[in-house]
C-alpha positions as CSV (number, residue, x, y, z in Angstrom):
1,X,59.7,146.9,-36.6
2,X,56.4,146.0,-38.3
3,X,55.2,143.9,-34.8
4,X,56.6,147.2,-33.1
5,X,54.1,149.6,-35.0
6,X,50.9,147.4,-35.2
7,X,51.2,147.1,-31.1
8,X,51.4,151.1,-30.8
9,X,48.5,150.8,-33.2
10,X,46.6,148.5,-31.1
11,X,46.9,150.9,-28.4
12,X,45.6,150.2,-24.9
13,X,45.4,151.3,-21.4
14,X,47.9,151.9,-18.5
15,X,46.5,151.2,-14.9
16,X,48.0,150.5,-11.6
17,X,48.1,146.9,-10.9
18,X,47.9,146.0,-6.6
19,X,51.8,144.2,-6.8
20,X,52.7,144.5,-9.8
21,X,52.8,148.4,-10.9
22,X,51.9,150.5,-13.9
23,X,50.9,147.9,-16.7
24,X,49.3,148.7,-19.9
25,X,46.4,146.5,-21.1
26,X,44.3,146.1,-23.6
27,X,40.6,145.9,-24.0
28,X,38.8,143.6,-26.9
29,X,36.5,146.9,-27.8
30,X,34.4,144.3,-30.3
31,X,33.5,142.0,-27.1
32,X,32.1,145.3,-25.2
33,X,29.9,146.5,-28.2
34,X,28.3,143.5,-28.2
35,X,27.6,143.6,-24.9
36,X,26.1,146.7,-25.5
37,X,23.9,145.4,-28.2
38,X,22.7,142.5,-26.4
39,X,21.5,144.4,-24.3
40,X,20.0,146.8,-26.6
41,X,18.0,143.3,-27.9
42,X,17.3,141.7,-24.9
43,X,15.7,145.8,-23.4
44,X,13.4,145.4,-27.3
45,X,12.5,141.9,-26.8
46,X,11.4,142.6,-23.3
47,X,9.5,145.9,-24.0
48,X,7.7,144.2,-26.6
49,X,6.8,141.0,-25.1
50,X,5.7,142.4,-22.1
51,X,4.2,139.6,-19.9
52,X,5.8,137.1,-22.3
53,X,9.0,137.9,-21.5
54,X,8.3,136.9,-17.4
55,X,9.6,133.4,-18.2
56,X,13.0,134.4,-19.3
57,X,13.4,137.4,-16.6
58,X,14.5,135.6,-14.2
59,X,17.6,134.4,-16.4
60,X,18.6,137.7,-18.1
61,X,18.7,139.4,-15.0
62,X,21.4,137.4,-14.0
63,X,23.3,138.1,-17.1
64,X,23.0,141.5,-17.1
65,X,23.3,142.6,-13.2
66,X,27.4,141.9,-13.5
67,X,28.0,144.3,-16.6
68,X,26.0,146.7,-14.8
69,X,29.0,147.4,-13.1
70,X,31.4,146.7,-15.7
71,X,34.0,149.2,-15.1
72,X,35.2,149.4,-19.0
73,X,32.2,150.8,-20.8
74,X,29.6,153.2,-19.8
75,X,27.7,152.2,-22.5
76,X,27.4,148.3,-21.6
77,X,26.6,150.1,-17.9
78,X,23.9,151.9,-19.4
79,X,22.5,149.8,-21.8
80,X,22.6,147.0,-19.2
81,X,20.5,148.8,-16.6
82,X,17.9,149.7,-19.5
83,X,17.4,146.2,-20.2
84,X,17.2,145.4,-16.4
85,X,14.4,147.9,-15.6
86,X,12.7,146.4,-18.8
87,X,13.3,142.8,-17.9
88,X,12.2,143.7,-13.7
89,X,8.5,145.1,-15.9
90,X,7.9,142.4,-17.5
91,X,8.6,140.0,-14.3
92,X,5.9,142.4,-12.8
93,X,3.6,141.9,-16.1
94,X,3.7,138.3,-15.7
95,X,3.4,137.9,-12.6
96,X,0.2,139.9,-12.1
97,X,-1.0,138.2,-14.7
98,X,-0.2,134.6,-12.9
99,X,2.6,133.6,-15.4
100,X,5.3,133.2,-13.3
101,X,5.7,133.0,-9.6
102,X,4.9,136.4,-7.7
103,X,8.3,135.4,-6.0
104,X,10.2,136.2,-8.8
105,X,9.9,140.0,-8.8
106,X,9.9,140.4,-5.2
107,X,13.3,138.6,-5.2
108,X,14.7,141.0,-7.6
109,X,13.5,144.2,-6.7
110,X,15.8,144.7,-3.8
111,X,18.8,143.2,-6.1
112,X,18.3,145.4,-9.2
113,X,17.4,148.5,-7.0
114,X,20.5,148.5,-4.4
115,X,23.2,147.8,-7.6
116,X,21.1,150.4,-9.9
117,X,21.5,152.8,-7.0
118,X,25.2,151.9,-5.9
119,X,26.4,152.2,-9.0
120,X,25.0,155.4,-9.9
121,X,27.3,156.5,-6.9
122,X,30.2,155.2,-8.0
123,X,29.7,156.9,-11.7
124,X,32.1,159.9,-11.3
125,X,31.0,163.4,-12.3
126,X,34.0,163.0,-15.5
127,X,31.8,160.3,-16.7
128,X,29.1,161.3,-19.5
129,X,25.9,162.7,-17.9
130,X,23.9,160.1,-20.5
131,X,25.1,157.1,-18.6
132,X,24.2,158.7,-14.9
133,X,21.1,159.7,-16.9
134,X,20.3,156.2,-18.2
135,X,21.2,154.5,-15.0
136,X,18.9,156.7,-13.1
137,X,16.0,156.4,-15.4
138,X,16.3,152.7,-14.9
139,X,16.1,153.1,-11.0
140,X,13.3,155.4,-10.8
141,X,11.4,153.0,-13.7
142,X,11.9,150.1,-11.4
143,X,10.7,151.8,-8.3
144,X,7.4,153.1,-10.2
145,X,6.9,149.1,-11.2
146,X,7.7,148.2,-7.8
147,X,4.9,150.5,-6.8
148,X,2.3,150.1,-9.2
149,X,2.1,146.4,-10.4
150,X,-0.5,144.3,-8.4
151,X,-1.9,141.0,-8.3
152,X,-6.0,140.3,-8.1
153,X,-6.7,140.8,-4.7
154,X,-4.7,144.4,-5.2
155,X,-1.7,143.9,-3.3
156,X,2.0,145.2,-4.6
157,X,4.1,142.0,-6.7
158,X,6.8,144.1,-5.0
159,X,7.4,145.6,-2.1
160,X,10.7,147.2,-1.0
161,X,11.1,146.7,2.6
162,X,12.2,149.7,5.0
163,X,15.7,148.4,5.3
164,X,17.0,148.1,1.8
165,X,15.1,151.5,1.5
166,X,17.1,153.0,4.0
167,X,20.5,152.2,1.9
168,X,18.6,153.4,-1.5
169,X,17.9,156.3,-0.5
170,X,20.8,157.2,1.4
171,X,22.6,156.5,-1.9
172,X,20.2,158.8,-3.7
173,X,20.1,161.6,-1.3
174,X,23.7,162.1,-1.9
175,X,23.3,162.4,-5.9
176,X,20.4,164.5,-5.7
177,X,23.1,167.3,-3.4
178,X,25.5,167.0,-6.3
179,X,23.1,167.3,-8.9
180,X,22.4,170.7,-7.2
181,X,25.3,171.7,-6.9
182,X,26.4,171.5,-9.9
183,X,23.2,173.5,-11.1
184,X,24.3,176.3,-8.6
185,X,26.9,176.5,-10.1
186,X,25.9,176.5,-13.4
187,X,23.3,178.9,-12.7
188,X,26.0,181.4,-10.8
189,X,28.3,181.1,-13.7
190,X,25.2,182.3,-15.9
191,X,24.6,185.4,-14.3
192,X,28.0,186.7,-14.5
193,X,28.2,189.2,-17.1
194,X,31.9,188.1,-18.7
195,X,29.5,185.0,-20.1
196,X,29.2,185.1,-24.0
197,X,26.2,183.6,-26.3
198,X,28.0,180.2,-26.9
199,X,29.2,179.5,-23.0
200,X,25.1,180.1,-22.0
201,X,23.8,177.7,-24.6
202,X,26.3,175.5,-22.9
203,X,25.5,176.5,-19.5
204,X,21.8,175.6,-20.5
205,X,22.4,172.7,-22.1
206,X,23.7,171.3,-19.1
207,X,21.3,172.6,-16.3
208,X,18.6,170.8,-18.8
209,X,20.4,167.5,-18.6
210,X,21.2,167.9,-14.7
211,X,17.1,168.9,-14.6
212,X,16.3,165.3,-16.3
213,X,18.7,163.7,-13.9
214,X,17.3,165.3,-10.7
215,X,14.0,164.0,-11.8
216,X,14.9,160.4,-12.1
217,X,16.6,161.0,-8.6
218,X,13.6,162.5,-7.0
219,X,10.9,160.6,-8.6
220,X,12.9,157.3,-7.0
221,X,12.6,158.3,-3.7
222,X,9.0,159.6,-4.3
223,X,7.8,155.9,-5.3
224,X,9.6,154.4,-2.0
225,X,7.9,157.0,-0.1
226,X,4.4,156.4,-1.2
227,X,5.3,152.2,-1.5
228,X,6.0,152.5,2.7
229,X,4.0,155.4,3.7
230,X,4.0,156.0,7.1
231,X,6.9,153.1,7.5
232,X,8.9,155.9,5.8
233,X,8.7,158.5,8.0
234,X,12.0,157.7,9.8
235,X,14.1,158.0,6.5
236,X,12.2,161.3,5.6
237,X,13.0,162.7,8.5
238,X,16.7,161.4,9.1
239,X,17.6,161.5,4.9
240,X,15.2,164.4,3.0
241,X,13.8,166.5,5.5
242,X,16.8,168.5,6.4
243,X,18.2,169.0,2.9
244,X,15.4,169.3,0.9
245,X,13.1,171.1,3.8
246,X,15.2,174.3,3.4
247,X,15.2,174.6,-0.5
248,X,11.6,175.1,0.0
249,X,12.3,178.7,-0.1
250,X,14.0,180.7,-1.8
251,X,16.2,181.5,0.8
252,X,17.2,178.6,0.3
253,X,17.9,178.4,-3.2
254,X,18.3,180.7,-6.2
255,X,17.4,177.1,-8.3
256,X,13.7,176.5,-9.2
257,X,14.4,173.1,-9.9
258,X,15.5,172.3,-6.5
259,X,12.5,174.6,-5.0
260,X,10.1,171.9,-7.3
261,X,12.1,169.1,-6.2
262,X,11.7,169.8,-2.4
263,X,7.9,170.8,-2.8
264,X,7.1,167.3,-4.8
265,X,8.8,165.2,-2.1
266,X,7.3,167.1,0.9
267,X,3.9,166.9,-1.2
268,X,4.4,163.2,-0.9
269,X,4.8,163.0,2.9
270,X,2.2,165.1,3.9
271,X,-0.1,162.8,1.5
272,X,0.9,159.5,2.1
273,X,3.2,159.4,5.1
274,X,0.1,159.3,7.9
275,X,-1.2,162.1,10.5
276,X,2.3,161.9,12.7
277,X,4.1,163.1,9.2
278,X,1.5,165.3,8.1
279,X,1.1,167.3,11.0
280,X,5.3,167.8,11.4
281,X,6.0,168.7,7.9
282,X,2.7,170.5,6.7
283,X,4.1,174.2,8.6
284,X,7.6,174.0,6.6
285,X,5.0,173.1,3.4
286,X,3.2,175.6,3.8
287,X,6.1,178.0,3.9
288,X,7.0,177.2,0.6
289,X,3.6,177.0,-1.1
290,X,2.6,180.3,0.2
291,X,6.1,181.7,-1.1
292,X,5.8,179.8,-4.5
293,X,2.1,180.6,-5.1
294,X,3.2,184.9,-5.0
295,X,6.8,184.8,-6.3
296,X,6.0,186.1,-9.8
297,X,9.3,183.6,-10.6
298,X,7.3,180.5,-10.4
299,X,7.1,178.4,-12.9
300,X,4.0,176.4,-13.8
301,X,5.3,173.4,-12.5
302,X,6.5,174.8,-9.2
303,X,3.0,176.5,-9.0
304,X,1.2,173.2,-9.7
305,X,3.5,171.4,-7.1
306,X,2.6,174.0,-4.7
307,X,-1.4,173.8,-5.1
308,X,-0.9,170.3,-5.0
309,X,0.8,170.6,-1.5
310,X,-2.1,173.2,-0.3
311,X,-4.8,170.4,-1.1
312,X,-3.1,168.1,0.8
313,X,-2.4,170.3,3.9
314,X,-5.9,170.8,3.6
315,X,-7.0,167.2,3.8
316,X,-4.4,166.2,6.4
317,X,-3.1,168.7,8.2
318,X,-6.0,171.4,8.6
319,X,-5.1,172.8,11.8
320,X,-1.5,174.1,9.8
321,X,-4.2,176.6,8.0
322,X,-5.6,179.5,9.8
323,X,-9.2,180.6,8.3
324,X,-7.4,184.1,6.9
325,X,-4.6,182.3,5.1
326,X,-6.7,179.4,3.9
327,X,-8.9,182.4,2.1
328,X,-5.8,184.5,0.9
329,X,-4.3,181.5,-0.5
330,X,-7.6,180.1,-2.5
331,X,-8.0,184.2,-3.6
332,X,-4.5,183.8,-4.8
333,X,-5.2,180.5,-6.6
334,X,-8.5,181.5,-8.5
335,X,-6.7,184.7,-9.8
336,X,-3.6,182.2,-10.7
337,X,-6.7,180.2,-12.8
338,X,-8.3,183.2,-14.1
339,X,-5.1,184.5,-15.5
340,X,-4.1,181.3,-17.0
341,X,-4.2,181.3,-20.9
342,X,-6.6,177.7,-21.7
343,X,-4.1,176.5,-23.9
344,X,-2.2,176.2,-20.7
């Protein structure tokens, strides 16, 4: 009787064994929080030893990457791909600095980023919005390393290469839709009228934590773009172009996030993709700046975004501006500046 209790006690889980049927198990919880806090120490030791750190990179990375997917804990999955995107820095530290070989985070950005971005799709929308959060953060961190470390002669420690690209993206793409649509819905359940005080904190609660995810998302695919520039273009056009290009309107979209999400990436092509890019995309740009720059619903982000975009139809795509718009638009800017509190 007494073995009979402590064994309910102990709990467990019931899964679907392949051959074998429903079978409960149980998991050693004490193992899994100390995976969790070795990676919590090995992410500090990493952040704080910056360069330092390059000679054991290569080691922890391999002892993390497999509980990145470990399919009992989102918090070991979380944890774990903080301390990766910390441990792929300081590779990139190092190596600029001539620690370690410039081989070493070359070989591991196309590891980390493909299983940082494949597991981020398997994460289920029941799973807490912190992990996908976390796990995000760590891809887009790794992809702004990726992008910005260089070595003396001021060429990229790490390049992702158009292929692995490709799957990243096509990976991301897909979160970024269901990260809108879960906004849209958010927002349409706002606006009914049968919603009381406590279910719009909620609703806002979420959209904010959906807002910080789409960011991650967006800024990942904004680093690849501007890593491959013109070597990009294909996966712009077949992967963002049509699903983003029509949120740049608000035609398209009741959701300003998504309006600033479109803008930033299109921003990005027009700047850094080459001529070919800038003189396809700069009309459908220009649609949404012009829309965003007199909807009296934009935000100062969204208006920033857009002024951003006008600049760089300007510089690369001047033929997209007739003389008349050009003026309206720069009228329409000053009085935006002139308006402007300075605090702001």
């Amino acid at each position: 009787s007494s073995n009979k209790s402590n064994e309910e006690d102990d709990g467990g889980y019931s899964i679907n064994i392949p051959g074998m049927g429903l079978k409960k198990i149980k998991i050693n919880t004490t193992q899994l929080e100390e995976k969790a806090n070795s990676a919590r120490a090995i992410y500090e030791h990493a952040r704080s030893l910056e360069k330092d750190f390059g000679p054991y990179a290569e080691a922890s990375a391999d002892a993390f990457l497999p509980l990145l997917h470990n399919e009992y804990s989102g918090d070991v999955r979380s944890t774990s791909a903080q301390a990766l995107c910390q441990i792929f820095k300081a590779a990139c530290l190092s190596a600029s600095a001539g620690s370690v070989a410039q081989a070493l985070p070359q070989n591991l950005l196309p590891v980390l980023a493909k299983a940082l971005a494949k597991q981020l799709s398997q994460e289920s929308d029941d799973d807490e919005l912190e992990i996908r959060f976390a796990i995000a953060d760590a891809l887009s961190e790794v992809m702004y390393d990726a992008f910005t470390h260089k070595d003396a002669n001021g060429m990229r420690i790490a390049q992702i290469s158009v292929l692995d690209a490709r799957e990243i993206v096509g990976h991301v793409m897909i979160l970024i839709a269901g990260c809108l649509t879960r906004r849209s819905k958010l927002i349409a359940e706002m606006t009914t009228d049968v919603v009381d005080n406590d279910e719009l904190a909620r609703c806002d609660e979420k959209l904010h934590s959906e807002q910080e995810l789409l960011t991650h998302l967006v800024d990942s695919v904004g680093y690849q773009l501007k890593s491959l520039g013109a070597s990009f273009i294909p996966i712009f056009s077949q992967l963002v172009a049509k699903p983003l290009g029509k949120l740049l309107t608000s035609s398209g979209t009741r959701d300003g996030r998504a309006r600033l999400s479109a803008t930033c990436l299109f921003d990005d092509c027009v700047e850094h993709c080459g001529p070919q890019a800038a003189s396809t995309y700069a009309p459908q740009l220009l649609q949404g700046v012009v829309e965003s720059l007199n909807d009296p619903e934009s935000d100062a982000e969204l208006i920033q975004a857009a002024v951003y975009g006008l600049a760089q139809i300007s510089r690369n795509a001047p033929n997209t501006l007739s003389a008349r718009l050009g003026q309206d638009l720069l009228m329409k800017i000053y009085n935006l500046c002139s308006n402007t509190p300075k605090s702001e």
